[in-house]
C-alpha positions as CSV (number, residue, x, y, z in Angstrom):
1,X,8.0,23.1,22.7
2,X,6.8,26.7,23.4
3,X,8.4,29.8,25.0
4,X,6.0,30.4,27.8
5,X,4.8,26.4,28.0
6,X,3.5,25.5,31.2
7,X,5.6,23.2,33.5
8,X,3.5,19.7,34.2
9,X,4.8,16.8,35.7
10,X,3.6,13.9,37.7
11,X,3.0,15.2,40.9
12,X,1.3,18.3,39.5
13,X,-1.3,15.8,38.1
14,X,-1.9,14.0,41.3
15,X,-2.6,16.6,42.8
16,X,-5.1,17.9,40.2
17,X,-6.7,14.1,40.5
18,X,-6.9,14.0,44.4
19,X,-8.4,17.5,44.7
20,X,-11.0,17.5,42.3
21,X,-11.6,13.9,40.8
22,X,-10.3,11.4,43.9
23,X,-12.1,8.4,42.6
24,X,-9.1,8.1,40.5
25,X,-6.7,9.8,42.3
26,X,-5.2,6.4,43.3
27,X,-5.0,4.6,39.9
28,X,-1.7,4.1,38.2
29,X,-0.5,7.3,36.3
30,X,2.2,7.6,33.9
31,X,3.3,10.1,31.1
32,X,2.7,9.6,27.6
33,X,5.6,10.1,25.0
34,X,4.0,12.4,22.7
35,X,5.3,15.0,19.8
36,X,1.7,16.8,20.1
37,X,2.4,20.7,20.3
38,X,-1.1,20.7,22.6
39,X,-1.5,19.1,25.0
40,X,0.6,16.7,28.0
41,X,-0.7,13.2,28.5
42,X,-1.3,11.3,31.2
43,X,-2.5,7.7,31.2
44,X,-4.8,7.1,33.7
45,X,-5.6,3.5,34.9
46,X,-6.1,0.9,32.2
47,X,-8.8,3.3,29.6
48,X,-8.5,7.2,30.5
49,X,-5.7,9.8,29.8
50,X,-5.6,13.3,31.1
51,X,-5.2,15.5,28.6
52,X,-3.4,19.3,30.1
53,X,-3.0,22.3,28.2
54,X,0.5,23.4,27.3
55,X,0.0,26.3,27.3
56,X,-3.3,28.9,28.5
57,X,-5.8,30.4,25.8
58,X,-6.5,28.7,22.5
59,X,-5.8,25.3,23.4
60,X,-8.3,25.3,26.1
61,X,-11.3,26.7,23.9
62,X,-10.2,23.5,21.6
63,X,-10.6,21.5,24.5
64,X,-13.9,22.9,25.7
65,X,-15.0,22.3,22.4
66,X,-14.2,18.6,22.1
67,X,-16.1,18.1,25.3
68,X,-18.9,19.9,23.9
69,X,-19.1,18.4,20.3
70,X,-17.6,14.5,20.2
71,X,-20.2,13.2,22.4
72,X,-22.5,14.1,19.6
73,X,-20.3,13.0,16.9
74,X,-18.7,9.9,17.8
75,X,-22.4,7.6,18.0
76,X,-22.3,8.8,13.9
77,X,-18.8,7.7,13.6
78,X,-17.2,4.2,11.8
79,X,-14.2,4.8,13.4
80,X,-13.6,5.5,17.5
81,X,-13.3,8.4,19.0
82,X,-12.2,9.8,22.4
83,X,-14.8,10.9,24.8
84,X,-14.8,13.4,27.7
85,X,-15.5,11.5,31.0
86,X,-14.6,14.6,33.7
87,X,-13.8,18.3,33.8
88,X,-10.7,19.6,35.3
89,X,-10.5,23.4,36.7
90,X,-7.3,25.6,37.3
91,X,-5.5,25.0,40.7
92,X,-2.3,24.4,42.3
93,X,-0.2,26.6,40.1
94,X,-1.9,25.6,37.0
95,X,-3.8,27.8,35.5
96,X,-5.9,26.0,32.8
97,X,-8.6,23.8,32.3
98,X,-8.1,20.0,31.5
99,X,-9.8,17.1,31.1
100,X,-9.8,13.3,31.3
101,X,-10.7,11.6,28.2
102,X,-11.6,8.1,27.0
103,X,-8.3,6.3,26.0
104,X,-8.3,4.7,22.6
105,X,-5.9,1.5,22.2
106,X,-4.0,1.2,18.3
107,X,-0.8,2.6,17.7
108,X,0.3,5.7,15.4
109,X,-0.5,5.4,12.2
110,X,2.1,4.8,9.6
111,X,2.7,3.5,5.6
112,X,4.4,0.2,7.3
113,X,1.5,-0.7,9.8
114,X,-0.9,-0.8,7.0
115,X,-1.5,-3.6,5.7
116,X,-3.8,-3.1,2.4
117,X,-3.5,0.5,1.6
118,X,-6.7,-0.1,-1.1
119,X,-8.4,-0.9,1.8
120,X,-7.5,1.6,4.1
121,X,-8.3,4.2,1.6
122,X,-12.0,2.8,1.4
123,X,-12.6,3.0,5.5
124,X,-11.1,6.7,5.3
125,X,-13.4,7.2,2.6
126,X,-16.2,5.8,5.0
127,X,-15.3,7.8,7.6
128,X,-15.3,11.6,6.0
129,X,-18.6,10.2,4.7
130,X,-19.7,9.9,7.6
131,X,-18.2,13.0,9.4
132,X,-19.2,15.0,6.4
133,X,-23.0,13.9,6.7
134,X,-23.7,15.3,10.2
135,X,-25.6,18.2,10.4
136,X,-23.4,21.6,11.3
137,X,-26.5,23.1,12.8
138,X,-24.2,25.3,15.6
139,X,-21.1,23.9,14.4
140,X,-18.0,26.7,14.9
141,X,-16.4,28.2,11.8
142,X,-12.6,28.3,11.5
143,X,-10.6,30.3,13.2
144,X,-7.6,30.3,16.1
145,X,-9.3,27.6,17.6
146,X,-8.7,25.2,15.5
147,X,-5.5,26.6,13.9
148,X,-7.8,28.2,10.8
149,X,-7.8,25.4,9.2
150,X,-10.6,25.2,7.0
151,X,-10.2,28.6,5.4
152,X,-9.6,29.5,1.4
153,X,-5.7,28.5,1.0
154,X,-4.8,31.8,0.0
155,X,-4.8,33.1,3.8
156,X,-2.2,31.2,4.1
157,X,-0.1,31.9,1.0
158,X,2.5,34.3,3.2
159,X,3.3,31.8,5.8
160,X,3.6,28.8,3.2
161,X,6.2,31.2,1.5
162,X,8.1,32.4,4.2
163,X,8.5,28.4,5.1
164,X,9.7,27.8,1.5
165,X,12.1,30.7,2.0
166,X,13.5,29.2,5.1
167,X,14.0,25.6,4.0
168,X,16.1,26.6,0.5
169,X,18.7,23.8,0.3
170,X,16.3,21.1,1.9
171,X,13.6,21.2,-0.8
172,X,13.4,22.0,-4.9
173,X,11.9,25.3,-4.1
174,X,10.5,25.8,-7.9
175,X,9.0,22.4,-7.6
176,X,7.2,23.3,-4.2
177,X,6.6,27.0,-5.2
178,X,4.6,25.6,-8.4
179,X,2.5,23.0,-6.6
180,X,1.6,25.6,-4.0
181,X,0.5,28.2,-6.9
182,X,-1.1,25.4,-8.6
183,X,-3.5,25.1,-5.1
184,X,-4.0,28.4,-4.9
185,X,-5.6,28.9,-8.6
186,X,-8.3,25.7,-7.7
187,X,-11.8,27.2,-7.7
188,X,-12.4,28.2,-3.8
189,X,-15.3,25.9,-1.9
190,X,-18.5,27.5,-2.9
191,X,-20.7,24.6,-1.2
192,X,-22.3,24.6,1.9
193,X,-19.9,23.7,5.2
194,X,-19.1,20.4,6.4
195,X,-17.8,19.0,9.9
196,X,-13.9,18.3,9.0
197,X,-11.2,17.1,11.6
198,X,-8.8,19.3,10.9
199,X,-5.8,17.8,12.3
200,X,-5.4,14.6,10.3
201,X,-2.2,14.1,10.7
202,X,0.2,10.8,11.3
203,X,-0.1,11.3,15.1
204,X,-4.2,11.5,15.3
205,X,-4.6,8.4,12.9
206,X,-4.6,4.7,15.0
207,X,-3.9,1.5,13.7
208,X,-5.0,-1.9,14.6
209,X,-4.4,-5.2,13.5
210,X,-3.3,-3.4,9.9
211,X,-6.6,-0.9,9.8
212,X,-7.6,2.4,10.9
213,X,-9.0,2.0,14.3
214,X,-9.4,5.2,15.8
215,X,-9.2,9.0,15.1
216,X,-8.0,11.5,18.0
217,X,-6.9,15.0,18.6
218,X,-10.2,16.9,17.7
219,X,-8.9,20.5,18.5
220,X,-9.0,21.7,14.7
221,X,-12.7,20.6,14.5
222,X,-15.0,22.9,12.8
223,X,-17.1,23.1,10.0
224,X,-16.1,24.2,6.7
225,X,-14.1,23.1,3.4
226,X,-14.3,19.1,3.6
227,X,-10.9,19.6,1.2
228,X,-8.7,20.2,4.3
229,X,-9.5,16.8,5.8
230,X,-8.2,15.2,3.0
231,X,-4.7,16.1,3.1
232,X,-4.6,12.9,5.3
233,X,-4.2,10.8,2.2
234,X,-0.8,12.3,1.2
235,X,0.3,11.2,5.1
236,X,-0.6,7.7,4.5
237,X,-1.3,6.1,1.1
238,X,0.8,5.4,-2.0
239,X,-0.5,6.8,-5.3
240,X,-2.8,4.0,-6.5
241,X,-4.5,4.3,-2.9
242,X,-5.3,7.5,-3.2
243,X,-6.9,7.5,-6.7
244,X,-9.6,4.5,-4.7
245,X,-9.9,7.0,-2.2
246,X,-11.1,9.6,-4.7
247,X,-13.0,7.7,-6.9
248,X,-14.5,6.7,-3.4
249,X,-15.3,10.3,-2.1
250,X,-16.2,11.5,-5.9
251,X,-13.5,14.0,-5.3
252,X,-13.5,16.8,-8.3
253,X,-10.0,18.5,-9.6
254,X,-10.5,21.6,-8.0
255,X,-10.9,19.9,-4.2
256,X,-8.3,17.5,-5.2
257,X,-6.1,20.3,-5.8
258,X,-6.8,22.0,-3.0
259,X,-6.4,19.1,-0.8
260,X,-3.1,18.7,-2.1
261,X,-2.5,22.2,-1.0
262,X,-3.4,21.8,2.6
263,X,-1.5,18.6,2.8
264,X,2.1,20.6,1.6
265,X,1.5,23.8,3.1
266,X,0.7,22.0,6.8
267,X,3.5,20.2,6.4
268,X,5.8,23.1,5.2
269,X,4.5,26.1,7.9
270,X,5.4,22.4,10.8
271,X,9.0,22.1,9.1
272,X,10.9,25.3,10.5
273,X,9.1,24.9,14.0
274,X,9.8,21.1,14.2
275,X,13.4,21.9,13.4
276,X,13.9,23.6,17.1
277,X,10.8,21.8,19.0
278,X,11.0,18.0,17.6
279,X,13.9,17.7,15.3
280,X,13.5,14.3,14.6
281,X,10.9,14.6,12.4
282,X,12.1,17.0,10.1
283,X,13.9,14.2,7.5
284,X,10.3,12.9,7.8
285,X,8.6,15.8,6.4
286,X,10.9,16.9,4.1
287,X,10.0,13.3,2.5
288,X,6.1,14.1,2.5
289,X,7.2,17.4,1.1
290,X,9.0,15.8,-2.0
């Protein structure tokens, strides 16, 4: 997906496993089809996956930080969440740290695997309540970490409209430029920061039996504006959802309106970079675009 990604493959990973963690160096190990720009995966056995850096830098500091932080947030958590079980240290060629997590059954999440959307907006709603009532005490703030997200929208007005400028003839670029501005003149968060995701997008959601089950991928955790969490709800639920959702979260215009401005400009900055990286699902963000 990346210039200077990392090669990983099976054997690489047995090797990791037998050197440094060979009470599971002989269970089953397969790769997991994933469009995650992150991180490889590995399942592990029956319940773990090895989860290896693309790439050195940033996306090992996320993965430090997961370690550190979800076995302190997941006990306060409706919903599951993967925990760390080992540490994995550069060798063989690879030069990163890694990590085996928890695996977490449910599939991707999606508009056609759930089954009441009312209700799915209610445990969402439940779970940034939760999330959003842990204390931050130590907490990081945005930054490359966790991909900035969390920060006033306006740092990222030139990116959103250099995407915009790149996808003329796929989009109604007035429509988009206006909903954009419209984001960018809501009141900026003057409250105090809040634990948020960061990430929630249709590939860290899981389903189950019709409901949310399970919420992975913490790399963009952080604390800070609770509005960027929210842009989930434009991934997943139909109109009159969303409004239970709100009413649910007591959601005021101007985080409403920013909310709606993570959720477009996320989706706009992925748009170019899916087209040469995972080109299959460019139709379906040009659909959450519109």
């Amino acid at each position: 997906m990346q210039d200077d990604e990392l090669y990983i493959d099976t054997p690489l990973v047995r090797r990791l496993l037998a050197a440094q963690l060979s009470q599971w160096a002989g269970l089953p190990l397969r790769p997991v089809e994933s469009s995650g720009s992150d991180n490889v995966l590995y399942r592990l056995g029956d319940d773990m996956v090895v989860r290896l850096p693309r790439r050195s830098g940033r996306t090992e500091d996320s993965l430090d930080k997961e370690i550190a932080w979800l076995p302190r947030l997941a006990p306060q958590l409706p919903l599951a969440v993967p925990l760390p079980l080992a540490r994995g240290r550069p060798r063989d060629g690879y030069p990163c740290r890694w990590a085996v997590f928890s695996w977490l059954e449910g599939e991707t999440a999606s508009f056609e695997l759930v089954a009441d959307p009312r209700r799915a907006a209610l445990d969402l709603a439940a779970f940034f309540r939760s999330l959003q009532a842990i204390d931050v005490g130590g907490a990081p703030c945005p930054g490359e970490h966790n991909f900035v997200r969390g920060v006033p929208l306006a740092e990222r007005d030139a990116a959103v409209h250099a995407a915009i400028d790149s996808l003329r003839g796929d989009l109604e670029v007035d429509a988009v430029t206006a909903t954009w501005e419209a984001a960018l003149r809501a009141p900026v968060w003057d409250g105090p920061p809040v634990w948020i995701h960061g990430d929630l997008n249709d590939g860290n959601l899981l389903v189950e039996r019709g409901r949310f089950s399970g919420v992975i991928d913490w790399g963009g955790l952080a604390a800070a504006d609770p509005a960027c969490d929210l842009m989930v709800e434009w991934n997943f639920l139909p109109a009159d959802a969303r409004e239970v959702f709100r009413a649910a979260l007591a959601v005021d215009e101007a985080m409403w309106a920013r909310a709606r401005g993570w959720a477009l400009s996320v989706v706009l900055i992925a748009t170019p970079y899916d087209r040469t990286t995972t080109p299959v699902r460019v139709a379906y963000s040009l659909r959450r675009i519109r």
